[in-house]
C-alpha positions as CSV (number, residue, x, y, z in Angstrom):
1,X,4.0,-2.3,-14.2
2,X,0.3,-1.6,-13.6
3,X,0.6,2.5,-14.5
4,X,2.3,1.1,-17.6
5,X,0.3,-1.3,-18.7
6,X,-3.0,1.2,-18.1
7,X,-1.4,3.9,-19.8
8,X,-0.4,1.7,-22.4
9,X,-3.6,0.3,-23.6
10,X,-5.9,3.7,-23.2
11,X,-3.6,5.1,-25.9
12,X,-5.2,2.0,-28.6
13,X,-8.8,2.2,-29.6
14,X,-9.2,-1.4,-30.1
15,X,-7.7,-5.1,-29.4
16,X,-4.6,-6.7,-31.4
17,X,-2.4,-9.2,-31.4
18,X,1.0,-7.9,-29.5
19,X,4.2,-10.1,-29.2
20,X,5.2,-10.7,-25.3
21,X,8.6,-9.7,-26.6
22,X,7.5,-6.6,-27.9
23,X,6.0,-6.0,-24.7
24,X,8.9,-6.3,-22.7
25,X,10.8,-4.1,-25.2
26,X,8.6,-1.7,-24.6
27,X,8.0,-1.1,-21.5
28,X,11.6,-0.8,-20.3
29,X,11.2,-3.2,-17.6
30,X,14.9,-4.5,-16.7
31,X,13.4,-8.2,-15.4
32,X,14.3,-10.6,-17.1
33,X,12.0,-11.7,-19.7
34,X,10.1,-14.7,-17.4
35,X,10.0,-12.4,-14.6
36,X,8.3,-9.8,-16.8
37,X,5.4,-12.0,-17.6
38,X,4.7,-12.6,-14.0
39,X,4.6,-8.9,-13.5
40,X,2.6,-8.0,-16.8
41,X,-0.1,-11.3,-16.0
42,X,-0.7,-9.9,-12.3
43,X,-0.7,-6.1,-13.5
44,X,-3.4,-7.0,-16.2
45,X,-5.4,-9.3,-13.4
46,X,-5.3,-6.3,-11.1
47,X,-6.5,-4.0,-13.8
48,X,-9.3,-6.2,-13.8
49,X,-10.9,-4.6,-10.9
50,X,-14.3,-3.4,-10.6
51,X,-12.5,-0.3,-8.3
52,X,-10.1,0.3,-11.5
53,X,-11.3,3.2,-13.6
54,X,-13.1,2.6,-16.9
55,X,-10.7,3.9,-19.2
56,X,-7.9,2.1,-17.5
57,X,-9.9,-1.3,-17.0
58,X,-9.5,-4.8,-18.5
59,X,-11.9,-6.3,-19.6
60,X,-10.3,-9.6,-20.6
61,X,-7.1,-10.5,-22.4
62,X,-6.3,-13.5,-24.2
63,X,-3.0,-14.9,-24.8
64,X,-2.2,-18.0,-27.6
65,X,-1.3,-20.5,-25.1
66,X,-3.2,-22.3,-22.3
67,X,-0.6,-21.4,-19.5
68,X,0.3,-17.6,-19.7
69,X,3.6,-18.2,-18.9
70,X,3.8,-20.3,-22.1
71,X,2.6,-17.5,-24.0
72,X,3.7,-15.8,-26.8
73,X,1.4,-13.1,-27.7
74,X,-1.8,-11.5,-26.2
75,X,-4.2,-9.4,-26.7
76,X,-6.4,-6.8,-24.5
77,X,-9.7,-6.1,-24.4
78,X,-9.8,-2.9,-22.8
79,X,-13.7,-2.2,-20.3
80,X,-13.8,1.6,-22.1
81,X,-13.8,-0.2,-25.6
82,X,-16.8,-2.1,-24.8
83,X,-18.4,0.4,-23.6
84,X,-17.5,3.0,-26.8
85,X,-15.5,5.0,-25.5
């Protein structure tokens, strides 16, 4: 889940909104939609880390609930994009 969500987001030049669904659509992942939200929130934490390179760190993400398991969109604030890359 982590290559994908990296490799995902450093093909996008800035943030937007993105459905969980289409998310889950997208990346092929056969867990079942709960599951896959676990996976993506801990891939995107991980992707958080100072060790990650720039063009495949987050910087933040926000999500339109309080709880991201409530979610039902989100959207990603890639490190590179700060930076201007």
């Amino acid at each position: 889940m982590r290559s994908w969500v990296a490799t995902y987001y450093s093909t996008h030049s800035k943030p937007f909104e993105t459905k969980l669904t289409d998310l889950h659509k997208l990346s092929g992942s056969a867990a079942t939609f709960t599951k896959f939200k676990g996976q993506l929130r801990d891939a995107l934490d991980e992707l958080k880390a100072s060790d990650v390179p720039l063009e495949a760190r987050i910087e933040r993400y926000e999500t339109d609930a309080m709880a991201f398991m409530d979610s039902k969109t989100i959207t990603v604030h890639m490190a590179a994009w700060a930076k201007g890359r």
